[in-house]
C-alpha positions as CSV (number, residue, x, y, z in Angstrom):
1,X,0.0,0.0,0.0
2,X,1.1,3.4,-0.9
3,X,2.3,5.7,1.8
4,X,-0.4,8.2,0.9
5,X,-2.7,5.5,0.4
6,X,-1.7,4.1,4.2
7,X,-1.9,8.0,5.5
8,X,-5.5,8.2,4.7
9,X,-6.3,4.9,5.8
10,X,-4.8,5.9,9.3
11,X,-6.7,9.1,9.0
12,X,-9.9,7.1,8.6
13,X,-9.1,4.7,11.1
14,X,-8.3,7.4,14.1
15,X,-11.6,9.0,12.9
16,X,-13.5,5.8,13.3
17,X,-12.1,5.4,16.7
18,X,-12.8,8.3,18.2
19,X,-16.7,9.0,16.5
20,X,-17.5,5.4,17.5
21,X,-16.3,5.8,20.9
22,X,-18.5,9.3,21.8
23,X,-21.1,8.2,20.2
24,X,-21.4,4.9,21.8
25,X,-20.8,6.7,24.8
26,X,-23.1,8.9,24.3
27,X,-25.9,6.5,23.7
28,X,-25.0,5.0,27.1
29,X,-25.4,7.7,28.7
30,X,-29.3,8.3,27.1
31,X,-30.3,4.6,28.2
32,X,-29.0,6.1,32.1
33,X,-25.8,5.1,32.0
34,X,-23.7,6.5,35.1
35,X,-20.7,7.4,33.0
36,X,-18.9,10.8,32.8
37,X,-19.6,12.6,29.5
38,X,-18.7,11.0,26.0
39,X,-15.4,12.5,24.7
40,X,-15.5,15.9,22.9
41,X,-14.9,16.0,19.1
42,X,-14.3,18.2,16.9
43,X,-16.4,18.0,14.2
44,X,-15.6,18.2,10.7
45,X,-18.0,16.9,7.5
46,X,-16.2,14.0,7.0
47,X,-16.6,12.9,10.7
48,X,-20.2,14.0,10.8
49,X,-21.0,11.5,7.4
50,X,-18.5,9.0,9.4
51,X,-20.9,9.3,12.6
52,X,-24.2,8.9,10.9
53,X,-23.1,5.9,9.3
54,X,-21.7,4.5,12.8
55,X,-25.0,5.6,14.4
56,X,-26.6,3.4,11.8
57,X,-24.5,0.3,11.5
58,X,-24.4,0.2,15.8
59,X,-28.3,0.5,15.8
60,X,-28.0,3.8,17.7
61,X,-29.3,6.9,15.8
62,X,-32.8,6.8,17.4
63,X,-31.1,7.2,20.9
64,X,-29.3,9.7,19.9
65,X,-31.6,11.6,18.2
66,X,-33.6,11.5,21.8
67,X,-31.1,12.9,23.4
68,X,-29.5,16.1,24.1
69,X,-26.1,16.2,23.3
70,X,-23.8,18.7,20.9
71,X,-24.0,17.1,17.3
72,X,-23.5,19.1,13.9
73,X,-26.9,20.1,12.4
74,X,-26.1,17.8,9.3
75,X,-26.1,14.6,11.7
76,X,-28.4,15.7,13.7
77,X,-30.9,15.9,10.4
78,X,-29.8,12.6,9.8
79,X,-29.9,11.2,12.7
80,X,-34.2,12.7,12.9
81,X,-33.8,10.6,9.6
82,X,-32.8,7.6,11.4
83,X,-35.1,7.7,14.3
84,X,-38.3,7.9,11.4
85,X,-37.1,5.5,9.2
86,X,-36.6,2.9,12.9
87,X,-40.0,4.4,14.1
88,X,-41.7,2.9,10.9
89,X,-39.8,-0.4,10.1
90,X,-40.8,-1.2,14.3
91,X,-44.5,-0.8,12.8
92,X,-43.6,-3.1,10.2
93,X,-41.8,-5.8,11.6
94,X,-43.9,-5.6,15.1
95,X,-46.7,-6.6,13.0
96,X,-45.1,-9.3,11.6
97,X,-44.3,-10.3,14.4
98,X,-47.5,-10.8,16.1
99,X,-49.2,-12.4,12.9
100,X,-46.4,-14.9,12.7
101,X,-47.0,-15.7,16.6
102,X,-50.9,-15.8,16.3
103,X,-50.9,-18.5,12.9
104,X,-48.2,-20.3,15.4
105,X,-50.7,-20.5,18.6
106,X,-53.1,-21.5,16.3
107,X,-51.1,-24.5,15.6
108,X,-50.4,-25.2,19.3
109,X,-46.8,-24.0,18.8
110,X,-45.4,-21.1,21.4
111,X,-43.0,-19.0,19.8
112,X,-40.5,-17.2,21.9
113,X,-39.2,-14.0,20.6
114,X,-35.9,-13.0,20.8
115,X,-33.8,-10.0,20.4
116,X,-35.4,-7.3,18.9
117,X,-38.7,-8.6,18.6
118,X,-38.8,-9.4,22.7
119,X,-36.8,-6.2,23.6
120,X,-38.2,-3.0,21.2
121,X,-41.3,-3.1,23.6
122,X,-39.8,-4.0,27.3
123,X,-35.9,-2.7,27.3
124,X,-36.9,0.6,25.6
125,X,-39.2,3.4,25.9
126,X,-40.5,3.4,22.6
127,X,-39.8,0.3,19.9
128,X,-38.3,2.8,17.7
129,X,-35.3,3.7,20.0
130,X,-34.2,-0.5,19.0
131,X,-33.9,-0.9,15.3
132,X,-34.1,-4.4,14.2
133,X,-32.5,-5.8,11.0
134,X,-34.9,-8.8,11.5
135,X,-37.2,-10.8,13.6
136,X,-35.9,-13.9,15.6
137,X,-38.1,-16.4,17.3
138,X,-37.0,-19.8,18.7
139,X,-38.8,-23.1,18.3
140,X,-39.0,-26.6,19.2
141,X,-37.8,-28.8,16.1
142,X,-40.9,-30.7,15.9
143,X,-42.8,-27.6,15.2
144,X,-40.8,-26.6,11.7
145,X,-43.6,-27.3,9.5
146,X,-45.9,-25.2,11.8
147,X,-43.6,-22.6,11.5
148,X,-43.7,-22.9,7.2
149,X,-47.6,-22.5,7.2
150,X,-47.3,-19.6,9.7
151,X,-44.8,-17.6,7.5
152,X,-46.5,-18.2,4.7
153,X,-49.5,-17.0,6.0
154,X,-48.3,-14.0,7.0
155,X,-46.8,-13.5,3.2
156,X,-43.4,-15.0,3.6
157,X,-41.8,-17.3,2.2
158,X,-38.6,-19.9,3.3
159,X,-35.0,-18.7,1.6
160,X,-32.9,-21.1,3.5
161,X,-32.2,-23.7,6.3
162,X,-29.6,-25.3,8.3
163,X,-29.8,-27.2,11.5
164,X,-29.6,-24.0,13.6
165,X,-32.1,-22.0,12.1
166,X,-34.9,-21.3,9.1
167,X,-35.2,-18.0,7.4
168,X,-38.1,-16.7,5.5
169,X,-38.2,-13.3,4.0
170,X,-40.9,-11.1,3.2
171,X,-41.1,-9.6,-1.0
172,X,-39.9,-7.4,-2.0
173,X,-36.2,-7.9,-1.2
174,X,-34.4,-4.8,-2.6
175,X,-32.8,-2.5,-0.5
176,X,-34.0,0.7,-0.3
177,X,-31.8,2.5,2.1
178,X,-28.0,1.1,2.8
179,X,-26.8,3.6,5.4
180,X,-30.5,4.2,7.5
181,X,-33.6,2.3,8.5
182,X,-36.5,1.7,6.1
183,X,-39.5,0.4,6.8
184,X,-39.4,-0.6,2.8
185,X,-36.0,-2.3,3.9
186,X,-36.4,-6.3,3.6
187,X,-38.0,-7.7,6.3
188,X,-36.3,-11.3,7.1
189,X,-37.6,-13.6,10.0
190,X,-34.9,-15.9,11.8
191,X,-36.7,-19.4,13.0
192,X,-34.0,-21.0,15.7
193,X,-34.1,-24.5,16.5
194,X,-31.2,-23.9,18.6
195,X,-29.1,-21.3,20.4
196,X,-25.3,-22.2,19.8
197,X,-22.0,-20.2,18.4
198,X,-18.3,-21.6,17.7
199,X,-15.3,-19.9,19.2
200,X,-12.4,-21.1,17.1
201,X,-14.3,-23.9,15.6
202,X,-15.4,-25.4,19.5
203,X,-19.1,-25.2,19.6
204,X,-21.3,-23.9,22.7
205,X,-24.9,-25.1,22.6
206,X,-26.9,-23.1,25.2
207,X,-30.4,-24.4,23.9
208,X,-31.1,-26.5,27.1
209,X,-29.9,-24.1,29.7
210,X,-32.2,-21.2,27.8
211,X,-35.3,-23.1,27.9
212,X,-34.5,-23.9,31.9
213,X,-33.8,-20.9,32.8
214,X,-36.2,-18.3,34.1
215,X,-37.0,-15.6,31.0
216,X,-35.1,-12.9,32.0
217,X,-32.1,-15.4,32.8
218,X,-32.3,-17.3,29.4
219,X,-32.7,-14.0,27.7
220,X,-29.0,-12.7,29.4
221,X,-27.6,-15.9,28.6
222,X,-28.6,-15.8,24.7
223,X,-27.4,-12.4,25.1
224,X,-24.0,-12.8,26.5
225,X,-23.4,-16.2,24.0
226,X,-24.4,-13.3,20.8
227,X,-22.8,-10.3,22.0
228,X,-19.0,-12.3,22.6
229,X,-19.6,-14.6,19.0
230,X,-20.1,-10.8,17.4
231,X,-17.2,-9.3,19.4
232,X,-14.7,-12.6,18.5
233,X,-15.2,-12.4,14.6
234,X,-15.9,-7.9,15.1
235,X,-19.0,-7.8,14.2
236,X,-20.7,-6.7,17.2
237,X,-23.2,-3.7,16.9
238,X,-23.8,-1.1,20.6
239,X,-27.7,-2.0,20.3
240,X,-26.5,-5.6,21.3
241,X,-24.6,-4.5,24.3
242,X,-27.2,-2.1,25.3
243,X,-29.7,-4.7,25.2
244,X,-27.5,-7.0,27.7
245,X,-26.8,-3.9,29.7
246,X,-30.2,-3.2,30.4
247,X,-31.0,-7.0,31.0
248,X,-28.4,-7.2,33.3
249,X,-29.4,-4.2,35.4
250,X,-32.8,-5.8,35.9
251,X,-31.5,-8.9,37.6
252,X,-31.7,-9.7,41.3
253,X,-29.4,-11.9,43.1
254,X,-31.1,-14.8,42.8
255,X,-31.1,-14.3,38.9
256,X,-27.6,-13.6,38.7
257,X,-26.9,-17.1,40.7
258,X,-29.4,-18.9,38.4
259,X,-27.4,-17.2,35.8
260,X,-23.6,-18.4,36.5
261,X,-24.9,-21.8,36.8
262,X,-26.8,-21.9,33.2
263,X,-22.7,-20.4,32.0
264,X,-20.9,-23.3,34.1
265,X,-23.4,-25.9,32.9
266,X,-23.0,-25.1,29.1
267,X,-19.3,-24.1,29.8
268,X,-19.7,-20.5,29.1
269,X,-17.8,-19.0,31.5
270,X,-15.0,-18.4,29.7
271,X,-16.5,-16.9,26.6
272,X,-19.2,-14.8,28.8
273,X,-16.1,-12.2,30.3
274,X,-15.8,-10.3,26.8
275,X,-19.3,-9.1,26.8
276,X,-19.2,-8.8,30.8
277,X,-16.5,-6.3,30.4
278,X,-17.9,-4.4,27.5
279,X,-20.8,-3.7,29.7
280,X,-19.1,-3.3,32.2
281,X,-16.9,-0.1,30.3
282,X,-19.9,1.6,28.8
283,X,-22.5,0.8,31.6
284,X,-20.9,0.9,35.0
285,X,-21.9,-0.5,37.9
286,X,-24.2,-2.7,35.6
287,X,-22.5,-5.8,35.9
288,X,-22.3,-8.3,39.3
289,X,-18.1,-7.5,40.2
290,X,-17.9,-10.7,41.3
291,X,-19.4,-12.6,38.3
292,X,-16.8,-11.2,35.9
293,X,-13.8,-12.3,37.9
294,X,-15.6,-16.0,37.9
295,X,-15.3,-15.4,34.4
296,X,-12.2,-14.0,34.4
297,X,-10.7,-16.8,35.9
298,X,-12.5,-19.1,32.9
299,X,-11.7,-16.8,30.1
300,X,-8.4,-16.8,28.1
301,X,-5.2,-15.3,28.9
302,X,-5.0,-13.0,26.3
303,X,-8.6,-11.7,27.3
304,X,-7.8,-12.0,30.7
305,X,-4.9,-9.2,29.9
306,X,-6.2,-7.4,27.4
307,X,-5.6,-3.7,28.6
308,X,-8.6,-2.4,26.9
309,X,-12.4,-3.6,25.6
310,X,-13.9,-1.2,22.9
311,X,-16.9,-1.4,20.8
312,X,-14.5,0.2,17.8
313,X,-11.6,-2.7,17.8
314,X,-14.8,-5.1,17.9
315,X,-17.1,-4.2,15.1
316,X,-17.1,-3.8,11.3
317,X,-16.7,0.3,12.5
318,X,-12.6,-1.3,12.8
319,X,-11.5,-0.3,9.4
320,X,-7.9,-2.7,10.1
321,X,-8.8,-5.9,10.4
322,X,-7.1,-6.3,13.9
323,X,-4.2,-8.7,14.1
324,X,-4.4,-11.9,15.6
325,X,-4.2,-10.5,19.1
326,X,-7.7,-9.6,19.4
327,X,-9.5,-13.1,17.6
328,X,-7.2,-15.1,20.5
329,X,-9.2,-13.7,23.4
330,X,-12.1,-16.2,22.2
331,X,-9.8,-18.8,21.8
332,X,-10.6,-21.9,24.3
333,X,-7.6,-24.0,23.2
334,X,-4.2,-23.5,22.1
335,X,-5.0,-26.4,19.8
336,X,-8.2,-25.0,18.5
337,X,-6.3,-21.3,17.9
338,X,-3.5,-23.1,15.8
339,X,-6.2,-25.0,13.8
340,X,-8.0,-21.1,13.1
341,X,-5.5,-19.3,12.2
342,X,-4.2,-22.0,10.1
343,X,-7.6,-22.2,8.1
344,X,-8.3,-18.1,8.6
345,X,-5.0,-17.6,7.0
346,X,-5.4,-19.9,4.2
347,X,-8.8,-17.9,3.6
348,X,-7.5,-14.5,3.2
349,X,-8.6,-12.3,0.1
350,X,-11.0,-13.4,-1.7
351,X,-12.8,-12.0,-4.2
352,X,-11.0,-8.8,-6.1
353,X,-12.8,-6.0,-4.1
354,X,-14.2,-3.0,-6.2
355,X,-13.1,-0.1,-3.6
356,X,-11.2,2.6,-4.0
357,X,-7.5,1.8,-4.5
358,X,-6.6,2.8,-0.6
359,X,-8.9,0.3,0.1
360,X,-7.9,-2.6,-2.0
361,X,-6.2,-5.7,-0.5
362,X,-7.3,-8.1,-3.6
363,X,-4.6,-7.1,-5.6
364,X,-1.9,-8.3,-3.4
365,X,-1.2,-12.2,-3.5
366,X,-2.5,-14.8,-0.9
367,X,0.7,-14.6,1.2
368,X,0.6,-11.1,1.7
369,X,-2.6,-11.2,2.5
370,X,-2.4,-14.0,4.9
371,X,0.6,-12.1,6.5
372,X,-1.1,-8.8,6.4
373,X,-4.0,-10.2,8.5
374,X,-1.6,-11.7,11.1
375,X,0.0,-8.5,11.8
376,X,-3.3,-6.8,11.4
377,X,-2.2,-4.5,8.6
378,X,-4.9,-5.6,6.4
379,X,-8.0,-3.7,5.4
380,X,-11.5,-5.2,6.3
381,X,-13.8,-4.5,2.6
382,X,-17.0,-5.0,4.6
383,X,-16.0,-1.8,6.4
384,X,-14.1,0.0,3.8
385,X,-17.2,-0.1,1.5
386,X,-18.8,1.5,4.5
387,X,-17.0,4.4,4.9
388,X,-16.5,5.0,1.0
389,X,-20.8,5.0,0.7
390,X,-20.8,7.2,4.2
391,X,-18.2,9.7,2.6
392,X,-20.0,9.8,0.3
393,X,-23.6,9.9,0.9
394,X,-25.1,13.6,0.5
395,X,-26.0,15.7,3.7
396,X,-29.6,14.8,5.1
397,X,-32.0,17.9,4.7
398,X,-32.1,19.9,7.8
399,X,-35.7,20.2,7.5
400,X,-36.2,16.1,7.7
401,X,-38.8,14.4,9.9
């Protein structure tokens, strides 16, 4: 990469950093979070497109378009844009979801909602202040073909299926609007037959525990298992964290014990301290002290040591792709981490990537690419093409609903 090229890139990448952080921050602090004020920046255009693009990807415009905090009059029109476009696709999807759960009861089958679609009317204030990218709902798997007439009744129809989950998804499927909600948006529903993640190819199946466990318990469980499989391949959006914040505060003792034996017994202990201190760093005083050091003491080394835990290293809002230092905080084995990064190096580049030239990493060969994402000098496309669509996108209309 060009020096110029790798400037800019480093530019964009401090930029990233430090709008993801306030604004994060920011929306903590709107949900009640007892932290000291976000960081000041100083805000330039291409740091306000960056910021309405991070406010979208992290699920968070709508929060902070409800709150009072010193944004630029270009995001804050964009982020009023935000909080309509949630307002309306909540209307949407809600809808869906209750038609989908009434042909289901119909059929003797009892649904239960998760994520989004059991949160945007209990966690939050208003469903609108939660965007959802879909609607998830977990089943027995006796009650699959229940489930097919139930979609279809409710106009959608089944895309694909593994052992983990169905999807069906609602026509049209075009996407209207990339970088903010739409209720025209496609609307997909996500039918689990079981809750499970890998972590360096080592799967965790928390099905049983979540089904035994008190609601509000299963629901912390499912949230800590999603949240750290997000955080481990960067992925993670704030709306998920802020969802196990809030869960978390609403526990009493007797929950959290109920909750550290469903971890042990589907030996998620060690995976369940990356979320834990996430929470912990944007909510504090959220999280039980003494259930992240049992976790902690489970989790390993390198996330045991890791100096810092940031929404911005763990999402696609990290524009380097991170090194191997931050994917061997998930990993359980030092067997299993020398199988990954075997097969993660072997996977490296791809498909030639259309983005601008600073961008690019398809044009090197496999073994530069392979070492570049070791030393975490590569670039991630998923989040370059972000950021070349956010610099680009015109200014929303200050006049917007």
């Amino acid at each position: 990469m060009h020096c110029g090229h790798a400037d800019g890139v480093k530019q964009i990448q401090r930029d990233l950093f430090e709008v993801t952080e306030a604004l994060c921050a920011t929306a903590a602090r709107a949900l009640g979070a007892r932290s000291g004020a976000a960081p000041k920046l100083v805000w330039t255009d291409g740091r306000s497109r960056l910021a309405a693009m991070v406010a979208h990807v992290h699920g968070i415009g709508p929060l902070l378009d409800s709150f009072e905090w010193d944004a630029p009059d270009p995001l804050r029109a964009e982020l009023r844009q935000q909080a309509a476009g949630s307002r309306a696709r909540a209307v949407r999807l809600l809808a869906v979801r209750d038609s989908i759960v009434a042909a289901l009861r119909e059929s003797g089958v009892e649904p239960i909602a998760l994520k989004g679609a059991a949160f945007a009317e209990t966690l939050y204030a208003a469903p609108g202040l939660r965007p959802m990218a879909d609607l998830d709902f977990l089943i027995a798997e006796t009650d699959a073909e229940a489930c097919d007439r139930a979609a279809l009744s409710a106009g959608l129809t089944r895309s694909s299926a593994s052992d983990r989950h169905i999807v069906y998804a609602l026509e049209p499927t075009r996407i209207v609007a990339l970088l903010r909600e739409d209720p025209d948006n496609p609307i997909k529903l996500e039918v689990h037959r079981r809750l499970a993640e890998a972590f360096w190819g080592v799967p965790y199946d928390i099905t049983g525990a979540f089904r035994r466990a008190d609601r509000p318990v299963g629901h912390c469980l499912h949230g800590l298992l999603h949240c750290s499989h997000h955080a481990s391949v960067r992925t993670l959006r704030f709306c998920q964290v802020a969802d196990l914040a809030l869960l978390l505060a609403n526990l009493v003792p007797r929950d959290l014990a109920s909750l550290v034996a469903a971890l042990r017994a589907c030996g998620g202990l060690g995976w369940a301290y990356a979320p834990l201190k996430l929470v912990e760093g944007y909510f504090p005083g959220v999280v039980d002290a003494g259930m992240v050091a049992e976790t902690a003491r489970a989790a390993p080394a390198l996330a045991r040591h890791a100096r810092r835990w940031t929404i911005s290293e763990l999402s696609f809002c990290a524009l380097g792709d991170g090194g191997i230092a931050i994917r061997l905080r998930w990993a359980p084995t030092l067997l299993a981490a020398a199988r990954g990064l075997l097969r993660h190096a072997l996977d490296q580049g791809g498909a030639r990537s259309e983005l601008a030239a600073e961008f690019q990493s398809g044009r090197y060969g496999r073994a530069t690419r392979g070492l570049a994402w070791l030393l975490g000098r590569g670039v991630r496309p998923v989040s370059a093409r972000l950021v070349e669509l956010a610099l680009a996108a015109p200014p929303a209309e200050a006049g917007a609903p």
